[in-house]
LUMMI-744926 format. One record per residue: residue number from 0; x, y, z of N, C-alpha, C in turn; residue in three letters. Coordinates in steps of 0.2 Angstrom, whole numbers. Last residue first. Layout:
BEGIN
<lumti><seq>NUM</seq><n_u>X</n_u><n_v>Y</n_v><n_w>Z</n_w><ca_u>X</ca_u><ca_v>Y</ca_v><ca_w>Z</ca_w><c_u>X</c_u><c_v>Y</c_v><c_w>Z</c_w><type>ALA</type></lumti>
...
//
This chain:
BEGIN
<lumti><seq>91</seq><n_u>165</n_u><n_v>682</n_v><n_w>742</n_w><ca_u>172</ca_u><ca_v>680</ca_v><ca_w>739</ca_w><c_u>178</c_u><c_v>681</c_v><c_w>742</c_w><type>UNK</type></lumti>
<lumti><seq>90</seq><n_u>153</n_u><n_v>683</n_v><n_w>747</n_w><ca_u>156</ca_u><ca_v>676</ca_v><ca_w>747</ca_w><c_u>164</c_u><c_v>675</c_v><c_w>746</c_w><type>UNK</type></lumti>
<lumti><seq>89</seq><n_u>149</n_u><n_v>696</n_v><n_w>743</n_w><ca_u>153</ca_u><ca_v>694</ca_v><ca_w>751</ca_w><c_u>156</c_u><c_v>687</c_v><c_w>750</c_w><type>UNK</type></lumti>
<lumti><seq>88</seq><n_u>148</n_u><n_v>693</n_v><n_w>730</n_w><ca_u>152</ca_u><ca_v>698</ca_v><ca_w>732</ca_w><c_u>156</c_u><c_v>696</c_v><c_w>739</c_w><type>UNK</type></lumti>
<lumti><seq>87</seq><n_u>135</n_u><n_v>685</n_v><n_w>730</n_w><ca_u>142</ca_u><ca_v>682</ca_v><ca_w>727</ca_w><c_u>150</c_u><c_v>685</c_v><c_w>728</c_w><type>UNK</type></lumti>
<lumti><seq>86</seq><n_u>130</n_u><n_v>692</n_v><n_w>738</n_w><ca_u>130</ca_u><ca_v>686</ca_v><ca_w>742</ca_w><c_u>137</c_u><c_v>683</c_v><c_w>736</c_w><type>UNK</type></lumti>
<lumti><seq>85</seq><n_u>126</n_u><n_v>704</n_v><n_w>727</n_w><ca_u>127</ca_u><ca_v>704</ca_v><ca_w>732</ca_w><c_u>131</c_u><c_v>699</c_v><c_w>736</c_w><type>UNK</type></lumti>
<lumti><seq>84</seq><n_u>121</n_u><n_v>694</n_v><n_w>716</n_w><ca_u>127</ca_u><ca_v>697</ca_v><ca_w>714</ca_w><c_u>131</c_u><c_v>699</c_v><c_w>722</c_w><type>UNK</type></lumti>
<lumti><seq>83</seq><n_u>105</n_u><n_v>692</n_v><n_w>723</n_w><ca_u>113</ca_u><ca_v>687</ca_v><ca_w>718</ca_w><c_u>121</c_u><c_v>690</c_v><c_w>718</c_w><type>UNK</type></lumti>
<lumti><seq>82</seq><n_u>103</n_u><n_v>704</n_v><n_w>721</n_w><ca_u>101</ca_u><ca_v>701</ca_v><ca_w>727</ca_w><c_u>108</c_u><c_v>695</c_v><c_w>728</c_w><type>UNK</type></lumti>
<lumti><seq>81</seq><n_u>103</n_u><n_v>707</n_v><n_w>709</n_w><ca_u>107</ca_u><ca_v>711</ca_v><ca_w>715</ca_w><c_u>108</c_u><c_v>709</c_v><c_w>719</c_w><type>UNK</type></lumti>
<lumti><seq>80</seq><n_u>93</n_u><n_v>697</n_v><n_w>705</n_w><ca_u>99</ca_u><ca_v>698</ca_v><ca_w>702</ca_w><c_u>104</c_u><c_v>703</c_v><c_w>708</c_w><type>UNK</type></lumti>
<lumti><seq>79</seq><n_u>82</n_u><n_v>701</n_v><n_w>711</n_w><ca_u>83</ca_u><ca_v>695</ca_v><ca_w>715</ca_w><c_u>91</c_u><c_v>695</c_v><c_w>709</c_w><type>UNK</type></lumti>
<lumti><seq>78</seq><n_u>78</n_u><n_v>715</n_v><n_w>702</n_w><ca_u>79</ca_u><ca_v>714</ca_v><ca_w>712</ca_w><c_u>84</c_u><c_v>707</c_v><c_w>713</c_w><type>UNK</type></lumti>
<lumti><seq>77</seq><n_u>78</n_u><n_v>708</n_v><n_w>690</n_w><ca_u>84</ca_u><ca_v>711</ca_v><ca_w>692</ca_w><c_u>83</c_u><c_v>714</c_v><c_w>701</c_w><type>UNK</type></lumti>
<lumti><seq>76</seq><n_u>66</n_u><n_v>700</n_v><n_w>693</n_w><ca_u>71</ca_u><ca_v>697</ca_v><ca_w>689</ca_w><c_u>76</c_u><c_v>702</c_v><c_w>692</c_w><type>UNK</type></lumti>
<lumti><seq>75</seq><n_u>55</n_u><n_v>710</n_v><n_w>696</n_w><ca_u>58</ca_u><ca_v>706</ca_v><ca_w>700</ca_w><c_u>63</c_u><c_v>702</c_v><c_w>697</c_w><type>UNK</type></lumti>
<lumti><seq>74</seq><n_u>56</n_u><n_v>723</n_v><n_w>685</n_w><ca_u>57</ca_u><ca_v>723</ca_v><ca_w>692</ca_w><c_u>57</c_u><c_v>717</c_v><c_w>695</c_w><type>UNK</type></lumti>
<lumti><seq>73</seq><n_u>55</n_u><n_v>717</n_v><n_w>671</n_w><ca_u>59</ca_u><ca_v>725</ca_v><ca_w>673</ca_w><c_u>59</c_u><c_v>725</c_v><c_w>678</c_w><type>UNK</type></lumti>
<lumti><seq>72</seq><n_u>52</n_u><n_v>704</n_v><n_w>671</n_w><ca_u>58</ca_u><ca_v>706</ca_v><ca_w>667</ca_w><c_u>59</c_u><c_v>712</c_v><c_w>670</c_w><type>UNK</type></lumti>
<lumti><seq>71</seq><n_u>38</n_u><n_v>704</n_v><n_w>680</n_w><ca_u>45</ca_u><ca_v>701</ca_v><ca_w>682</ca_w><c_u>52</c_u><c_v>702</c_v><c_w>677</c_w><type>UNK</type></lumti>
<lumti><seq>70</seq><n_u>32</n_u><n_v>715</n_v><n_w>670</n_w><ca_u>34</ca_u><ca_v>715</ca_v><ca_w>677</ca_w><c_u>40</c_u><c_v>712</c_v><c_w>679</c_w><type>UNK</type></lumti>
<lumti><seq>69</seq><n_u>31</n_u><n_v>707</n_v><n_w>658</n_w><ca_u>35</ca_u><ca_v>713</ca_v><ca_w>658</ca_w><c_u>36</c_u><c_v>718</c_v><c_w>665</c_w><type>UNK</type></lumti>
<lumti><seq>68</seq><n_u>22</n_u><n_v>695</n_v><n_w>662</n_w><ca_u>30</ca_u><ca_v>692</ca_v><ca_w>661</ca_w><c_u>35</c_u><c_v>702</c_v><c_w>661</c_w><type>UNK</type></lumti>
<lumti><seq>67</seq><n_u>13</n_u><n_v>697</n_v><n_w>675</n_w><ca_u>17</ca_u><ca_v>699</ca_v><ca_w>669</ca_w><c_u>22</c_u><c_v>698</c_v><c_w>667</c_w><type>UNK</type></lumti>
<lumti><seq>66</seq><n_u>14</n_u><n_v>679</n_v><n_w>685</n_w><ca_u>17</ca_u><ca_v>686</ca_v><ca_w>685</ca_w><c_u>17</c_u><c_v>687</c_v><c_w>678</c_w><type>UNK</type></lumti>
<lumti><seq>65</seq><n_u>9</n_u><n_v>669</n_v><n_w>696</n_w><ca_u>8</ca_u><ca_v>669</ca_v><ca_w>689</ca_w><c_u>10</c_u><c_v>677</c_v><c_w>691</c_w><type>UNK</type></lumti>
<lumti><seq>64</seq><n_u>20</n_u><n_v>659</n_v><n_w>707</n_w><ca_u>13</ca_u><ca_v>663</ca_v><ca_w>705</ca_w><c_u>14</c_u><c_v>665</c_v><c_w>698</c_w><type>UNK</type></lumti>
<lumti><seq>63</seq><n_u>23</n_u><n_v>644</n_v><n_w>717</n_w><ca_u>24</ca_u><ca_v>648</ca_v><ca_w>713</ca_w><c_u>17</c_u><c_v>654</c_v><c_w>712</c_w><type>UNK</type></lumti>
<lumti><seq>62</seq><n_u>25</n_u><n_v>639</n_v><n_w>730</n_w><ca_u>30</ca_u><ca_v>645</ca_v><ca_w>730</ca_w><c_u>30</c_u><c_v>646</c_v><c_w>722</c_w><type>UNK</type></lumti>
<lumti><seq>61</seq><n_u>16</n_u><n_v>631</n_v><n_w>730</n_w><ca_u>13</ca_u><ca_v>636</ca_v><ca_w>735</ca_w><c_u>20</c_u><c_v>641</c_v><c_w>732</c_w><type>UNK</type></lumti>
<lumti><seq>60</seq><n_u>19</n_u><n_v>620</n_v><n_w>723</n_w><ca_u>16</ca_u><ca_v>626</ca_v><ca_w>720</ca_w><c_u>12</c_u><c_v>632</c_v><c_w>724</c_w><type>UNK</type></lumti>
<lumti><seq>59</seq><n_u>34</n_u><n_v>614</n_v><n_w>721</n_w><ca_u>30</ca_u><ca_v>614</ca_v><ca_w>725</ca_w><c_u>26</c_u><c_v>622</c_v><c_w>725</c_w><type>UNK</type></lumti>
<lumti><seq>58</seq><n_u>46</n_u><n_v>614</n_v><n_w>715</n_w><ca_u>40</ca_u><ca_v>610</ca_v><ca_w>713</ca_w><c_u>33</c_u><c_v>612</c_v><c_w>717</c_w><type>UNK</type></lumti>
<lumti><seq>57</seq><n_u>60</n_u><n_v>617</n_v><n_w>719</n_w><ca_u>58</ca_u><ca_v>621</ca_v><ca_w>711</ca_w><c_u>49</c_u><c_v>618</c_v><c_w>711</c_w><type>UNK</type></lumti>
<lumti><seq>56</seq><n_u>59</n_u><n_v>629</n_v><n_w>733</n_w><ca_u>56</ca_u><ca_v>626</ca_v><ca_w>730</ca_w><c_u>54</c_u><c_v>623</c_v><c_w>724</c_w><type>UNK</type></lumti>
<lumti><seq>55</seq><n_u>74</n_u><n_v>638</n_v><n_w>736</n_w><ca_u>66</ca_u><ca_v>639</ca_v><ca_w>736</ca_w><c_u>64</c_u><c_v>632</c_v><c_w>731</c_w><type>UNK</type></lumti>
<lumti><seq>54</seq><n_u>89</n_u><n_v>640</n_v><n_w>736</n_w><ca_u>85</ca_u><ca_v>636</ca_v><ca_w>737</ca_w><c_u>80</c_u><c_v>636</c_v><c_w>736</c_w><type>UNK</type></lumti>
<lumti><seq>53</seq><n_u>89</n_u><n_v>652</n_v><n_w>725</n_w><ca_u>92</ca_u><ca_v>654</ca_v><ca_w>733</ca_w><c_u>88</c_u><c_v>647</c_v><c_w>736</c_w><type>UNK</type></lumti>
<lumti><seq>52</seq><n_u>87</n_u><n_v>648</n_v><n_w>713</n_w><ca_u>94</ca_u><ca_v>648</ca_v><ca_w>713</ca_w><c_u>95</c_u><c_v>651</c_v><c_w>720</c_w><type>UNK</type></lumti>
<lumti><seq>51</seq><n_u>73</n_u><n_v>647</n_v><n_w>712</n_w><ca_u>79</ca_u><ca_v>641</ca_v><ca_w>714</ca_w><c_u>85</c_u><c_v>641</c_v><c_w>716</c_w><type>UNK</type></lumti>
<lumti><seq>50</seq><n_u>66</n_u><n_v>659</n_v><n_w>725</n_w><ca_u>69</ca_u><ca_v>658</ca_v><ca_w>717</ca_w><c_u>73</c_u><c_v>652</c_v><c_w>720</c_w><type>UNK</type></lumti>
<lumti><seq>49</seq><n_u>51</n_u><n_v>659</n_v><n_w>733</n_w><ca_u>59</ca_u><ca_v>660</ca_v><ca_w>733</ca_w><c_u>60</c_u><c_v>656</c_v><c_w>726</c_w><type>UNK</type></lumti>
<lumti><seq>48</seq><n_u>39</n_u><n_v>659</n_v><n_w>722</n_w><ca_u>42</ca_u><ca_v>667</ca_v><ca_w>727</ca_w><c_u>49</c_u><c_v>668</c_v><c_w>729</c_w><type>UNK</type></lumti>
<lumti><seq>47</seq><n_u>45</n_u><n_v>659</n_v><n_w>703</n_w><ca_u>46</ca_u><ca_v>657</ca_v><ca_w>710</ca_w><c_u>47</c_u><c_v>663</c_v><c_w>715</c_w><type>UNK</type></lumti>
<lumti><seq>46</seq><n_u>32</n_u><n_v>664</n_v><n_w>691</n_w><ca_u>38</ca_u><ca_v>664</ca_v><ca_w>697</ca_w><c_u>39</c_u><c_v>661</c_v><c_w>702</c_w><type>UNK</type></lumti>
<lumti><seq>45</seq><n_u>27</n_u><n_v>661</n_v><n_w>676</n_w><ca_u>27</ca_u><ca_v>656</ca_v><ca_w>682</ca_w><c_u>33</c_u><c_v>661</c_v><c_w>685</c_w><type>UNK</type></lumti>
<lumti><seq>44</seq><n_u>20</n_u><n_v>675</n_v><n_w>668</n_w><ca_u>27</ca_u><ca_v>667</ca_v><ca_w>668</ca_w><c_u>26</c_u><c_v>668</c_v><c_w>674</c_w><type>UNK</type></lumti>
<lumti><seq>43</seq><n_u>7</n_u><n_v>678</n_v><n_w>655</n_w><ca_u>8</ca_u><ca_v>677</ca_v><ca_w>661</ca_w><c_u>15</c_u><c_v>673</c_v><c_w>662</c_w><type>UNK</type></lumti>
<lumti><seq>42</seq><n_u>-3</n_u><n_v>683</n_v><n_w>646</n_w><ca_u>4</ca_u><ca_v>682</ca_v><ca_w>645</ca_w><c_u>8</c_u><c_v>682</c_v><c_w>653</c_w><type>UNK</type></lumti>
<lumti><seq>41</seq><n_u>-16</n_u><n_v>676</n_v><n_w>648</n_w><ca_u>-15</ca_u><ca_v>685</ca_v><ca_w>651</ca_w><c_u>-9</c_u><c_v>685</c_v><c_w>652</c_w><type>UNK</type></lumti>
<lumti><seq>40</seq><n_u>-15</n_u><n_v>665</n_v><n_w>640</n_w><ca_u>-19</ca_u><ca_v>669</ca_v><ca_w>639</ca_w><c_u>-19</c_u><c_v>680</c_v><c_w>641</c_w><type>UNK</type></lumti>
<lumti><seq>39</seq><n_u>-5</n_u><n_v>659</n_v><n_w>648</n_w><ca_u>-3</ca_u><ca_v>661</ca_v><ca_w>643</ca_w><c_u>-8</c_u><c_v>666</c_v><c_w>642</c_w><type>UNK</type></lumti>
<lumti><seq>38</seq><n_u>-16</n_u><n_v>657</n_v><n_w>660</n_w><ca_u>-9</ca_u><ca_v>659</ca_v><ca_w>661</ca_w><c_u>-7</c_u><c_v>662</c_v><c_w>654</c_w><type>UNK</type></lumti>
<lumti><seq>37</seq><n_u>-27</n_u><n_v>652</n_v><n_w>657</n_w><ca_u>-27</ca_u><ca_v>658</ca_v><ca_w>656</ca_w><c_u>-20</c_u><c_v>660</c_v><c_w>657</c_w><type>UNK</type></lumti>
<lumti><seq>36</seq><n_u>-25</n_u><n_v>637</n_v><n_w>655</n_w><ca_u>-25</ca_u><ca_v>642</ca_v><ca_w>648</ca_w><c_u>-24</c_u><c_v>652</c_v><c_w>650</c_w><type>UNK</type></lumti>
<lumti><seq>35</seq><n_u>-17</n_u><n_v>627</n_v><n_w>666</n_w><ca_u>-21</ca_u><ca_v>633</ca_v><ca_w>666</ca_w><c_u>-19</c_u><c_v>638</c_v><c_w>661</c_w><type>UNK</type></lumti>
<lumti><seq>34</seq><n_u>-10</n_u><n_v>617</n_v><n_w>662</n_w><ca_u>-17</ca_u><ca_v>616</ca_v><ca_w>665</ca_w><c_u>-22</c_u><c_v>623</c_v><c_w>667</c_w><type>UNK</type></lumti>
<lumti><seq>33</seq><n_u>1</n_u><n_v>623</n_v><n_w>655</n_w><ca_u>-4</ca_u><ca_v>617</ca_v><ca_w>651</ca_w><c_u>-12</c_u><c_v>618</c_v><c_w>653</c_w><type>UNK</type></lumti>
<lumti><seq>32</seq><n_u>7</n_u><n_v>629</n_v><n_w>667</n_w><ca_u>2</ca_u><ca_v>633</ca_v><ca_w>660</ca_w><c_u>-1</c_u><c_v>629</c_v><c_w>656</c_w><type>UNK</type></lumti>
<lumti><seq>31</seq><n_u>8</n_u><n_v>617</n_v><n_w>675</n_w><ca_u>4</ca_u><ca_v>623</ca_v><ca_w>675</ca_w><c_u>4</c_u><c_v>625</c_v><c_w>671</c_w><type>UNK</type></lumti>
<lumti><seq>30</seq><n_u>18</n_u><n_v>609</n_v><n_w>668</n_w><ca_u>11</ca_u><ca_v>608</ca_v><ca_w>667</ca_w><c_u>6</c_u><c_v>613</c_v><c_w>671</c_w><type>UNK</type></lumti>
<lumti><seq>29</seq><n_u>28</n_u><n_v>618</n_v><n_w>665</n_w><ca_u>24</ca_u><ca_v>619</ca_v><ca_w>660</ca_w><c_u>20</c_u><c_v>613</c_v><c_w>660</c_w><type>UNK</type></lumti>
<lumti><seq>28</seq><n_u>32</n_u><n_v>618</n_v><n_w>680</n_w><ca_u>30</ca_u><ca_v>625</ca_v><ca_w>677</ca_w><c_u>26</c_u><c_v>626</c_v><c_w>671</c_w><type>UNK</type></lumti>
<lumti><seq>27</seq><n_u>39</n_u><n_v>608</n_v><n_w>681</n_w><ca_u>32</ca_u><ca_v>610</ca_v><ca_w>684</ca_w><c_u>29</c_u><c_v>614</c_v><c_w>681</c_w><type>UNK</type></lumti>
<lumti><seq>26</seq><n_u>50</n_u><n_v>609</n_v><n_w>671</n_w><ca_u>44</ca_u><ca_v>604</ca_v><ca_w>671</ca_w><c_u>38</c_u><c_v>605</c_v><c_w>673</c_w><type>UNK</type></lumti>
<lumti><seq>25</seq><n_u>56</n_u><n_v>621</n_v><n_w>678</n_w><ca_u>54</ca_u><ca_v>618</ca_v><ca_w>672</ca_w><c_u>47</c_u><c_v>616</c_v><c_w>670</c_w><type>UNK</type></lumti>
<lumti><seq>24</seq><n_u>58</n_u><n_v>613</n_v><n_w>690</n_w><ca_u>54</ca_u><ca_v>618</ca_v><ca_w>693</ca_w><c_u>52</c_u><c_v>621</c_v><c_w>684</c_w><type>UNK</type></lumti>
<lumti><seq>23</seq><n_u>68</n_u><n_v>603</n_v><n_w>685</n_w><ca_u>63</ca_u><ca_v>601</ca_v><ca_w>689</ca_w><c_u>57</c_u><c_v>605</c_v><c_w>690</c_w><type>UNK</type></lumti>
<lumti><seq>22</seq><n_u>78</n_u><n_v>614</n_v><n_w>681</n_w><ca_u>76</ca_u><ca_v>608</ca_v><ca_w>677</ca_w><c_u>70</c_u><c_v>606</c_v><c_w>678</c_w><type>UNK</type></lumti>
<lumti><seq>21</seq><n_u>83</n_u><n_v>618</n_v><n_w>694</n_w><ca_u>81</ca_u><ca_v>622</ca_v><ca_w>688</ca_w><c_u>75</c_u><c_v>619</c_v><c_w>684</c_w><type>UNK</type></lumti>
<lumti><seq>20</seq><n_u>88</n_u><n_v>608</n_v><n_w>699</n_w><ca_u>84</ca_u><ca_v>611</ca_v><ca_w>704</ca_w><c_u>81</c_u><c_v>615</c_v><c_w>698</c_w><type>UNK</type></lumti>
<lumti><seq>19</seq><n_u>99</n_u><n_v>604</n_v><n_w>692</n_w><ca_u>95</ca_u><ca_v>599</ca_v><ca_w>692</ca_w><c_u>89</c_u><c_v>604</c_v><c_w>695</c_w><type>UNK</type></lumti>
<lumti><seq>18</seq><n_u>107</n_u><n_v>616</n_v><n_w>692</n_w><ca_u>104</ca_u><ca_v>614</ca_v><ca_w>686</ca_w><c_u>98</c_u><c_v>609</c_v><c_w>685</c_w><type>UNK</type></lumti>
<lumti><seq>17</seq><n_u>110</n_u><n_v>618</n_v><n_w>707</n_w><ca_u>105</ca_u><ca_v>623</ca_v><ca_w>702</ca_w><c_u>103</c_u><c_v>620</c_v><c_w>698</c_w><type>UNK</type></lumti>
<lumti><seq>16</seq><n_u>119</n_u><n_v>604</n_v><n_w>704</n_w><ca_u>112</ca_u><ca_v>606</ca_v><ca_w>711</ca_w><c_u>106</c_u><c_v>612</c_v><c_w>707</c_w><type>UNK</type></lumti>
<lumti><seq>15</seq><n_u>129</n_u><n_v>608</n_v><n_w>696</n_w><ca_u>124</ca_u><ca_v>604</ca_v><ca_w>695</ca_w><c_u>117</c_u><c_v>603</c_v><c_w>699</c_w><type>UNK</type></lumti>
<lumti><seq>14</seq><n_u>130</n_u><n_v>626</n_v><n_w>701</n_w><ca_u>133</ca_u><ca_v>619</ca_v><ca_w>695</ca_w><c_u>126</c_u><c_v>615</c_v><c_w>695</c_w><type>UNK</type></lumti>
<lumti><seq>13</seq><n_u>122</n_u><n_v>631</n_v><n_w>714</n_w><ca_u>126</ca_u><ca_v>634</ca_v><ca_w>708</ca_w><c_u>127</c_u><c_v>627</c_v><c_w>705</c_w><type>UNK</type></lumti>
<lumti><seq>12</seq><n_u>111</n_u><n_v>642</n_v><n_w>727</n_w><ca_u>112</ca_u><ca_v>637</ca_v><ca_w>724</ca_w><c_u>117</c_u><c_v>637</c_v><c_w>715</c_w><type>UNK</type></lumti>
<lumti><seq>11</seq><n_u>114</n_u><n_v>649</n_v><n_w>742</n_w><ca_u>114</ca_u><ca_v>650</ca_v><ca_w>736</ca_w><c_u>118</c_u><c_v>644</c_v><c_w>731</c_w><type>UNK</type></lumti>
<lumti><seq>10</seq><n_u>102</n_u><n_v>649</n_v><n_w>755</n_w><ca_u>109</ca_u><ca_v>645</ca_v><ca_w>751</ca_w><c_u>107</c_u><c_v>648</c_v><c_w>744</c_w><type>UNK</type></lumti>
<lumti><seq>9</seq><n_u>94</n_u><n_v>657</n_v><n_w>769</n_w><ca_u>95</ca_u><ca_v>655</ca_v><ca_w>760</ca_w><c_u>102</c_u><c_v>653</c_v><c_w>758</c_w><type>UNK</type></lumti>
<lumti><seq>8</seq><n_u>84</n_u><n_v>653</n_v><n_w>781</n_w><ca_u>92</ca_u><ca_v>653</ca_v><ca_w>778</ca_w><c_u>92</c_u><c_v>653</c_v><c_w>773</c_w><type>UNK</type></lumti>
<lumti><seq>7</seq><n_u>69</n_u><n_v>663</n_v><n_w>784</n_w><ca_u>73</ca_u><ca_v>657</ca_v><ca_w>781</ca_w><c_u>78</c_u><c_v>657</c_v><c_w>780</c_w><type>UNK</type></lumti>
<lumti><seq>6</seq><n_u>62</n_u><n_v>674</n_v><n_w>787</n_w><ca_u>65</ca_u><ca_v>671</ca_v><ca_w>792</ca_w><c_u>68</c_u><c_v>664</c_v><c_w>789</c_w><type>UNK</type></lumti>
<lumti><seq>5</seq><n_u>55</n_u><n_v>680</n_v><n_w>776</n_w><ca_u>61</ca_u><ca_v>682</ca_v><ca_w>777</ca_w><c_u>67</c_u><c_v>681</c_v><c_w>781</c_w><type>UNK</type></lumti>
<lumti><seq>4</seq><n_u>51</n_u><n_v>669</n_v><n_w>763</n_w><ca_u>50</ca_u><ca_v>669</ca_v><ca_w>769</ca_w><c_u>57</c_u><c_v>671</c_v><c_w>772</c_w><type>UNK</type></lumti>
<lumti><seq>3</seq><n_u>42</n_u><n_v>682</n_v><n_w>749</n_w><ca_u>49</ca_u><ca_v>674</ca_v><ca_w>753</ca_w><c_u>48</c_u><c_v>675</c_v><c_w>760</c_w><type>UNK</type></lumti>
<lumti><seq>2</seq><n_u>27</n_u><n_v>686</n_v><n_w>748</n_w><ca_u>33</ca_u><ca_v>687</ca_v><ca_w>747</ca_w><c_u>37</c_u><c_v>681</c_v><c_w>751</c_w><type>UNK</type></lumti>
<lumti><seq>1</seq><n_u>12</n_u><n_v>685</n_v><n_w>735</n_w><ca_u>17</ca_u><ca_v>683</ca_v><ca_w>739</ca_w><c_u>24</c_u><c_v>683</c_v><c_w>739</c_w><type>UNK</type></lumti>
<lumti><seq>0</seq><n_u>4</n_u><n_v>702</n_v><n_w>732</n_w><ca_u>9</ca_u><ca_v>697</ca_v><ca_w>729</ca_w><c_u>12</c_u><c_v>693</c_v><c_w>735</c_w><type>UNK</type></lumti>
//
């Protein structure tokens, strides 16, 4: 699986900047499953490798990939959750 690029500065994205970044990365994401049947087919959801809410890419399809949606719910959803929580910690 591809992973984030470890050498990058990550920003933690929030309000309207997230929302619009969200939004965008969205859209993209349900013309990829449009354009490709087998994604739904092998219940598959779109992940970003860096996630929008740490800047990453919402559009650009080198930072997405097809994941078990019950993979990404039990293991990568809540890694990049800690991940989150962490930086909102120090930040405060």
């Amino acid at each position: 699986m591809p992973k984030p690029d470890t050498e990058k500065t990550w920003e933690l994205l929030e309000g309207d900047t997230y929302n619009s970044a969200r939004k965008a990365a969205n859209k993209q994401n349900a013309k990829i499953r449009k354009a490709n049947p087998d994604v739904r087919a092998n219940e598959l959801e779109i992940h970003e490798i860096e996630p929008i809410k740490f800047g990453g890419d919402p559009i650009n399809p080198a930072n997405k990939v097809g994941i078990q949606g019950k993979v990404h719910k039990k293991y990568v959803s809540p890694w990049w959750d800690k991940i989150r929580n962490a930086v909102k910690k120090a930040l405060k």
